[in-house]
N, C-alpha and C positions, 0 to 999 in steps of 0.2 A: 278425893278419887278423881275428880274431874280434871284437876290442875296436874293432878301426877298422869293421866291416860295423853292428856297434850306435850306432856313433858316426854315422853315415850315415844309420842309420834312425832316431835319435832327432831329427836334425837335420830331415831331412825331414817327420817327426811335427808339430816345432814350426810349422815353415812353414806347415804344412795349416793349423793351428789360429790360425794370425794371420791366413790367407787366408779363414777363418770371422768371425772376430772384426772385420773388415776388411768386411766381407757386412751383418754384422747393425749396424755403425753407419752404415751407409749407406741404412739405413731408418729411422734416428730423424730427428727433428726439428733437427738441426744444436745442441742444445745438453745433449744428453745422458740428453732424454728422449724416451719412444717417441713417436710421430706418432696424434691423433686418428683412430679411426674415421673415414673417410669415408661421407656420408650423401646421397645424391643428391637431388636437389631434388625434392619431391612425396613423399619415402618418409619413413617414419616411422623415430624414431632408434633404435638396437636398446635390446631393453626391460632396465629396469636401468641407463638409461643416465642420468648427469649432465647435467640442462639446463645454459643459461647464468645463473648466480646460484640455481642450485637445488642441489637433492641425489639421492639414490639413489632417490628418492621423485618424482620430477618435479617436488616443491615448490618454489615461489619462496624464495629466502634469508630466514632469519630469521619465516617464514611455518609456524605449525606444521600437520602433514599433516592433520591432523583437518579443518581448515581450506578445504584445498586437497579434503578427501575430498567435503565438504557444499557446496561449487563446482559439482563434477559431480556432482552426484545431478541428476536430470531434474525441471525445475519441473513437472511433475504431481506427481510424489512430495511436494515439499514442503508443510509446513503450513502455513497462506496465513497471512499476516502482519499480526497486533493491534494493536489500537492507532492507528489511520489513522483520520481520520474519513470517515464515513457519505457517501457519494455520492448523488444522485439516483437512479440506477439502479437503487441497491441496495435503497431504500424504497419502501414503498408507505402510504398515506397516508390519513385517514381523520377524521372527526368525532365523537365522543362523547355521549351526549345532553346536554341540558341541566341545569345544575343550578339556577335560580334563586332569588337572594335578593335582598331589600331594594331592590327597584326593577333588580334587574340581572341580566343574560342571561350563565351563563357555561358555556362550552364549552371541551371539551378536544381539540386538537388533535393529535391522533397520529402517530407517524410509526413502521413498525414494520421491522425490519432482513429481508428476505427475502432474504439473498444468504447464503451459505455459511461466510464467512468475520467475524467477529469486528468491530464498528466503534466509531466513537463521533463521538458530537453534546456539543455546546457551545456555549450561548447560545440563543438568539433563532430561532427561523423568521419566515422573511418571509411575510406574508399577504396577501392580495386579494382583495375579493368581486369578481366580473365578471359582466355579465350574458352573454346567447347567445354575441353579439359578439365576447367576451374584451375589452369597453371595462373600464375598473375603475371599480366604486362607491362612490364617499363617499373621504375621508381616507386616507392610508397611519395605520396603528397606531401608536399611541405605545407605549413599550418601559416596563416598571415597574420600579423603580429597585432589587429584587432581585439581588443577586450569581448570577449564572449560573456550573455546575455543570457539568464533564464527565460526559457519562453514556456508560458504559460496553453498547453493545448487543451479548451474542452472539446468531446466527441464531433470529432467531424472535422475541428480545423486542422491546419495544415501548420509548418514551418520550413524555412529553406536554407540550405548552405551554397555557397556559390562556389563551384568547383572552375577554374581556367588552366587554359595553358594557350604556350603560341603557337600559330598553323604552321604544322610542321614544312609546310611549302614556303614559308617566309624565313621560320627558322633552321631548316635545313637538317632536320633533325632525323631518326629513322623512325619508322614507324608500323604500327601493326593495327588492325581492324578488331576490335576486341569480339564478341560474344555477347559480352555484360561486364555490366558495373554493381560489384557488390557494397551494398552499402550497409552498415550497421550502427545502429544509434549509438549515442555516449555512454560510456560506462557499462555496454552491454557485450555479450561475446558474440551471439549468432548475426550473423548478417542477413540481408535481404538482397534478394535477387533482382537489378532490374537491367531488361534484354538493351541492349547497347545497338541504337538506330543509327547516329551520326558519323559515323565514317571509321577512318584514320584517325588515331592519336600517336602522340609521340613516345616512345617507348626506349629512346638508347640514344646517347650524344649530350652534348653539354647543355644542347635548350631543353631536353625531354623532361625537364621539370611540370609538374603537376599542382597544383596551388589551390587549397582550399579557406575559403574564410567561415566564420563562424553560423547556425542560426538565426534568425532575423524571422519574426512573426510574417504569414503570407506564402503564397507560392513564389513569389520572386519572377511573377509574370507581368 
C-alpha cells in the first residue's frame, strides 16, 4: 500500500509539472522563444531595451555610441562648426585709408568676421561704387591675375582686398564722387554698404579701370 500511495503521488507530481511546462510554452512566440515585450503606441520602449538594428545602447548597428551620444547633445551645447565660409551676415565691412603710389589710389577693402563662430573667405570681393540712388558708377573692377588664397577668419579678425585705380588728375579720366562702395563677400549675393569718404573716382574713359586683387589675412594697414 505504501509503495502504491508514493507511486500515485509521484505520478500526480509529474502531471502537475507538464501542466506547468504546458502554461509557460504557450506564452512564447510559437518557435521556442520568449515573445517581445509589448510596447504600446506613444510610450517609450523599456530602458535597456534593443532597438531595431541597434543595441543595449539604443545605437544604430554598426554605428559606435560615442556617436550616437554627440547626436543628442543639444545644438546650443555644440561648438559651431569651422571651416564654412563667411556669409554676409556675419561681416561687417569697411575701407582702409589710402596708400598712394606712382600715379595710383590704393585702398584696402576689409571685411571683418563679427559672428561667433569661425569662417573663411576665398577669392575676390565683389565691388561697386554707387551714388545716393544705389545707381552704380563707372566700370565693374577687373580682378588681378594673383592666385587667391583661403583665409582663415576666427571671430573678431579681419581680411583685406586691395582695390586701385589711377588718379583720375594724372590719368585724365571722368569722374564722379560716389556715396559708397558696395561690397560683398565671395560666393555671397547681399552686399555691404560702406559710405564712400575719398573723393572722386574714375568712372568713364579708357584709364577708369578699377583693379581689385585678392584676400590676404589683416587689414592691409
Amino acid at each position: 500500500m505504501t509503495n502504491r500511495s508514493l507511486g500515485v503521488r509521484r505520478a500526480a507530481l509529474l502531471a502537475s509539472a507538464v501542466a506547468v511546462l504546458g502554461l509557460l510554452a504557450g506564452c512564447g512566440s510559437g518557435d521556442g522563444t520568449a515573445s517581445a515585450p509589448r510596447t504600446e503606441s506613444g510610450t517609450a520602449a523599456p530602458s535597456g531595451s534593443v532597438t531595431a538594428g541597434g543595441d543595449s545602447t539604443g545605437a544604430p548597428s554598426g554605428v559606435p555610441t560615442d556617436a550616437v551620444s554627440n547626436s543628442l547633445t543639444p545644438s546650443a551645447s555644440r561648438s559651431p562648426v569651422s571651416g564654412t565660409r563667411c556669409h554676409t551676415f556675419e561681416l561687417s565691412a569697411s575701407v582702409g585709408r589710402n596708400n598712394p603710389g606712382a600715379g595710383q589710389e590704393n585702398f584696402p577693402v576689409v571685411l571683418t568676421n563679427r559672428s561667433s563662430r569661425t569662417c573663411t573667405l576665398h577669392g575676390y570681393p565683389g565691388t561697386a561704387f554707387v551714388d545716393a540712388s544705389g545707381k552704380q558708377l563707372g566700370p565693374d573692377p577687373e580682378r588681378s591675375s594673383a592666385g587667391p588664397e583661403t583665409v582663415t577668419l576666427a571671430p573678431g579678425r579681419s581680411a583685406w582686398a586691395g582695390l586701385s585705380f589711377a588718379n583720375p588728375e594724372v590719368s585724365g579720366a571722368g569722374t564722379a564722387t560716389p556715396a559708397a562702395l558696395l561690397v560683398t563677400p565671395p560666393d555671397e549675393e547681399d552686399p555691404l554698404k560702406v559710405t564712400w569718404r575719398a573723393g572722386e573716382v574714375p568712372v568713364s574713359g579708357t584709364e577708369a579701370s578699377v583693379r581689385l586683387i585678392p584676400f590676404s589675412p589683416g587689414t592691409g594697414a
